[in-house]
C-alpha positions as CSV (number, residue, x, y, z in Angstrom):
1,X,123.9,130.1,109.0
2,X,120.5,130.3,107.0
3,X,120.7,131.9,103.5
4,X,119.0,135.2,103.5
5,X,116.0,136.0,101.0
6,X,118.1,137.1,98.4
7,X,120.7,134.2,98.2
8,X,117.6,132.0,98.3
9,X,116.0,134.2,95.2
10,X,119.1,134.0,93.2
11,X,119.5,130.0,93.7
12,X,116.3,129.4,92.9
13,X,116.2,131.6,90.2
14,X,119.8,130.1,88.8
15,X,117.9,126.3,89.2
16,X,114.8,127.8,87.4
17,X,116.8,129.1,84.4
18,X,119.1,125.7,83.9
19,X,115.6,123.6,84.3
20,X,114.4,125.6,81.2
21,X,117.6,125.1,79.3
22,X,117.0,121.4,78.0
23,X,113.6,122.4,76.6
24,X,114.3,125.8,74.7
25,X,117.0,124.2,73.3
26,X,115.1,121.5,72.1
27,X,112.8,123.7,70.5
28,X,115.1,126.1,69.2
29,X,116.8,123.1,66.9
30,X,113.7,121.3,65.4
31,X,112.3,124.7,64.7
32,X,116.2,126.9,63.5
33,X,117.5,123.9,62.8
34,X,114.6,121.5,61.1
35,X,111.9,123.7,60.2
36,X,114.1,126.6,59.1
37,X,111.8,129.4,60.3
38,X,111.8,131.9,62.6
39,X,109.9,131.6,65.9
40,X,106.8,133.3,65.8
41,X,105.7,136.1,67.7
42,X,109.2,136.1,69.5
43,X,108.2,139.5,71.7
44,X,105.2,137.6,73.0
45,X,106.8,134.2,73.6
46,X,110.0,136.2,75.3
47,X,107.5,137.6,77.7
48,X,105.9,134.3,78.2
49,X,109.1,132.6,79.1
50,X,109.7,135.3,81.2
51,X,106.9,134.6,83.6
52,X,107.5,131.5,83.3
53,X,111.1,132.0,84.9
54,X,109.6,134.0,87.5
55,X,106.5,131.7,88.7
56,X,108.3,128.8,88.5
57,X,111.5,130.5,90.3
58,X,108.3,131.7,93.5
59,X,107.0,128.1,92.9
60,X,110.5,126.4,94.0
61,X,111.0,128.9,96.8
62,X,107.3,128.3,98.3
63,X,107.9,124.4,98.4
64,X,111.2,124.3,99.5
65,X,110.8,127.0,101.9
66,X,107.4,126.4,103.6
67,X,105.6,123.1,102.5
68,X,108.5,120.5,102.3
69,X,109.7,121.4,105.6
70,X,106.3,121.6,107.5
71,X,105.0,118.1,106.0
72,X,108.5,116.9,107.3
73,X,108.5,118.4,110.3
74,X,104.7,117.2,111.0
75,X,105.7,113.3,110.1
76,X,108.2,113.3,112.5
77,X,106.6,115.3,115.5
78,X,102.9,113.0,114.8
79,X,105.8,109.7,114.4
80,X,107.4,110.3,117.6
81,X,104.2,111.0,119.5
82,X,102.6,107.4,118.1
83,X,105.8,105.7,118.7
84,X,106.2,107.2,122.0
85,X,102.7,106.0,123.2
86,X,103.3,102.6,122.3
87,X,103.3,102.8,118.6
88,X,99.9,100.7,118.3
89,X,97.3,101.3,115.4
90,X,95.7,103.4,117.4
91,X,97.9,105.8,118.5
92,X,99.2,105.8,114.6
93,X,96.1,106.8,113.2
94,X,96.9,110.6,113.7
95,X,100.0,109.8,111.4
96,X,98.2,108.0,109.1
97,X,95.7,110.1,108.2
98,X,97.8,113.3,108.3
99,X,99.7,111.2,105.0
100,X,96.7,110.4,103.6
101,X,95.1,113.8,103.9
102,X,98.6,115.7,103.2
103,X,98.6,113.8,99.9
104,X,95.0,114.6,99.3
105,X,95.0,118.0,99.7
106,X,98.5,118.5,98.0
107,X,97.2,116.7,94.8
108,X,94.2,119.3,94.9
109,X,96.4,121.8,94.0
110,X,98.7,119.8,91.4
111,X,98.9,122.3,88.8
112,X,99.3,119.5,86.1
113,X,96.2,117.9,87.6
114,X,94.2,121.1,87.3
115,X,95.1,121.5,83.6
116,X,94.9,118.3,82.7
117,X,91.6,118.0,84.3
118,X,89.8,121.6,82.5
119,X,90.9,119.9,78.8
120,X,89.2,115.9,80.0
121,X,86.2,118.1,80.9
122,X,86.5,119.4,77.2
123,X,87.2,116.7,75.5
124,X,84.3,115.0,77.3
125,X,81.8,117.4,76.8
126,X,81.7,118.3,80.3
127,X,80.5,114.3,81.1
128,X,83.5,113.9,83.3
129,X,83.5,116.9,85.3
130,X,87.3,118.4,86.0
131,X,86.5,118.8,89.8
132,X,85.5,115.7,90.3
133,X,88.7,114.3,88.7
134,X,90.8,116.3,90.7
135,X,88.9,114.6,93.5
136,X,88.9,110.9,92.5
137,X,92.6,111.4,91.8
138,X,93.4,113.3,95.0
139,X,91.4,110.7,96.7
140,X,93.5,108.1,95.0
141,X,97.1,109.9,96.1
142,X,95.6,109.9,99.5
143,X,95.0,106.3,99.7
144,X,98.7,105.5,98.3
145,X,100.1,107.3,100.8
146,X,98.2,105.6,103.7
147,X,99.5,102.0,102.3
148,X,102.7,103.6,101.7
149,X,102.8,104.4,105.7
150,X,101.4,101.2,106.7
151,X,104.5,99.6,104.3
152,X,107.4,101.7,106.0
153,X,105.1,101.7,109.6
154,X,104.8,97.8,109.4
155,X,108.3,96.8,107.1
156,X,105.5,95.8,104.5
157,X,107.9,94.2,101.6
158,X,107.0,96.8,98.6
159,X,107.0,94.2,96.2
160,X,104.0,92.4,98.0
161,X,101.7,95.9,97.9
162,X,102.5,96.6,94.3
163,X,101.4,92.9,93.2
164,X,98.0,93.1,95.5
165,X,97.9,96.5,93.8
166,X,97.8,95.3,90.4
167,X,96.1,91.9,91.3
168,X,93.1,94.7,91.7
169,X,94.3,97.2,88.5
170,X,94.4,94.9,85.8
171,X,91.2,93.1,86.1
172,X,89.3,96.8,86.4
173,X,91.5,97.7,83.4
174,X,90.4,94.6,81.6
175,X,86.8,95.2,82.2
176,X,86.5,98.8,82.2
177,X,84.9,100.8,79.4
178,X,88.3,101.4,77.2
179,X,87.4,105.2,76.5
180,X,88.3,105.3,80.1
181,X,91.5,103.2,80.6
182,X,93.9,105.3,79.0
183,X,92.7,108.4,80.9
184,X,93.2,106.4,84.3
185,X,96.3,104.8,84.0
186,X,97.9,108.0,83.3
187,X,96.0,109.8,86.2
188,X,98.4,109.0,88.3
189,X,101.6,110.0,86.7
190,X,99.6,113.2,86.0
191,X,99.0,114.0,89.8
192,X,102.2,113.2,90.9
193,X,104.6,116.6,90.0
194,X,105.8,119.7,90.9
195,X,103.6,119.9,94.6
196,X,103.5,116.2,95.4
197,X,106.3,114.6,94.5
198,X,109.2,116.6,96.3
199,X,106.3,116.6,99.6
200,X,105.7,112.7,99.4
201,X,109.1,112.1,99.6
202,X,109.9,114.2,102.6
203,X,107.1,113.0,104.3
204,X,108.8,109.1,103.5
205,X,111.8,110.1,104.5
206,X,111.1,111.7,107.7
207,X,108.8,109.1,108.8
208,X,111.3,105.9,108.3
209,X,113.7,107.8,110.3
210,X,112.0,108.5,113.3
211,X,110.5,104.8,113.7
212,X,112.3,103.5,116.5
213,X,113.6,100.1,114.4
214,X,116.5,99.9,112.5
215,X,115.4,101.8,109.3
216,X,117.1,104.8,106.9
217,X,116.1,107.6,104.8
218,X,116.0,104.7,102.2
219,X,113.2,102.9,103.7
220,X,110.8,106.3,103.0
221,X,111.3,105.7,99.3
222,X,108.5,103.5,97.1
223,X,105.6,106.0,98.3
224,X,105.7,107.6,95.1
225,X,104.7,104.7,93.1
226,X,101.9,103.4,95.7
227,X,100.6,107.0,94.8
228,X,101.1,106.9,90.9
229,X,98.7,103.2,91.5
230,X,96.1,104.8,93.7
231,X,94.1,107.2,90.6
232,X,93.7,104.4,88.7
233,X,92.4,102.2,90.8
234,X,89.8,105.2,92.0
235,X,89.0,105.8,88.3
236,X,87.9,103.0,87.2
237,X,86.2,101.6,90.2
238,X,84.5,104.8,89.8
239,X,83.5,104.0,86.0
240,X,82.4,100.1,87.0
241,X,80.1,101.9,89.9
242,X,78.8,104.1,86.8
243,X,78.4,101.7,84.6
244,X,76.4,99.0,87.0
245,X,74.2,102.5,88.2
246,X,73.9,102.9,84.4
247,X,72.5,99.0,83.6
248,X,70.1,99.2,86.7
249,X,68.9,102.5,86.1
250,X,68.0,101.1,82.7
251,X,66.5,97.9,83.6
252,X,64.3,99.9,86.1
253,X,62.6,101.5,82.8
254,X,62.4,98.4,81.2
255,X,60.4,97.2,84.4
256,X,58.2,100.2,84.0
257,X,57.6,100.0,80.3
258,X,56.6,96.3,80.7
């Protein structure tokens, strides 16, 4: 029997409140218990938490309730229709790029992502633009999620992805400009939270159990960390294109000048 609206409010909201336990604690000890002061502007930081419960309580009940089960419910439908036409490239390319766009749009609206974004543009002084992060990196969950596919689609060994992965990260890493490295490499842990993550694994899981081979919920697993590899693969190919644009643009002058 489905819960009703209620029961699913109060579960959520119970989940909500033991989530924020950890943390308050935390904070309550190294600033009773270390610091020996009282918090400041308690009223205003009682509020705060208090939307917090209540956003983060809707938050839960949206994903679980609406966009877990239709990304689901979509890999499985799109994955019986390819396998049921003969399960060639082809007919898998609907599939395919419903992961790779589901991941894209979903990263879009990472609220980590977006934050995390608005302060780079800040720190940068608005040379790295936030939305066109959020893009690079969306773009970047997107393709991590279509290799993921192809890896649970195909019975790709995950260990052979993540070392042709990294056969292509760590030389950009080596040879990008290092003000950029850090950001990238943690681009992808960034992106991948509270909308992604519990969506990307639903989609894994639904799709290795409707391939018609011998496969489990287990198989859908290791799409996560082909995502967390895609942004920083993006990024700095994206700041090697900038830089080469850069050196050309400038050697054009020096053409003129001469």
């Amino acid at each position: 029997m489905p819960e009703n609206a209620l029961a699913i409010l109060l579960r959520q909201l119970a989940g909500s409140l033991l989530d924020l336990v950890p943390i308050v604690a935390v904070i309550l000890v190294f600033q009773l218990g270390i610091l020996r002061r009282p918090l400041p502007g308690l009223p205003r930081l009682g509020v705060g938490l208090g939307y917090l419960v209540l956003g983060l309580t809707l938050f839960r009940i949206g994903i679980d309730e609406a966009l877990v089960p239709v990304g689901r419910d979509m890999a499985r439908q799109l994955a019986d229709a390819a396998f049921a036409a003969g399960g060639s490239l082809l007919d898998l390319l609907p599939l395919l790029a419903f992961g790779t766009l589901i991941g894209f749009t979903a990263t879009l609206i990472e609220p980590t992502l977006t934050a995390a974004a608005r302060r780079v543009e800040d720190a940068t002084g608005g040379t790295l633009r936030a939305f066109t992060l959020r893009l690079v990196v969306s773009a970047g969950i997107g393709l991590g999620l279509l290799l993921g596919s192809l890896r649970i689609v195909y019975g790709i060994p995950l260990a052979h992805l993540l070392i042709a992965i990294c056969l292509v990260l760590v030389p950009l890493a080596l040879t990008a400009p290092r003000t950029i490295v850090p950001l990238a490499l943690d681009s992808g842990g960034i992106a991948t939270s509270v909308v992604t993550v519990p969506l990307i694994a639903a989609f894994g899981v639904a799709l290795a159990e409707a391939i018609p081979r011998e496969t489990g919920p287990a198989d859908g697993f290791g799409l996560i960390v082909l995502a967390l590899l895609g942004p920083p693969v993006l990024i700095l190919g994206m700041a090697h294109l900038k830089r080469a644009r850069a050196r050309r643009s400038d050697m054009g002058d020096s053409g003129d000048a001469l």
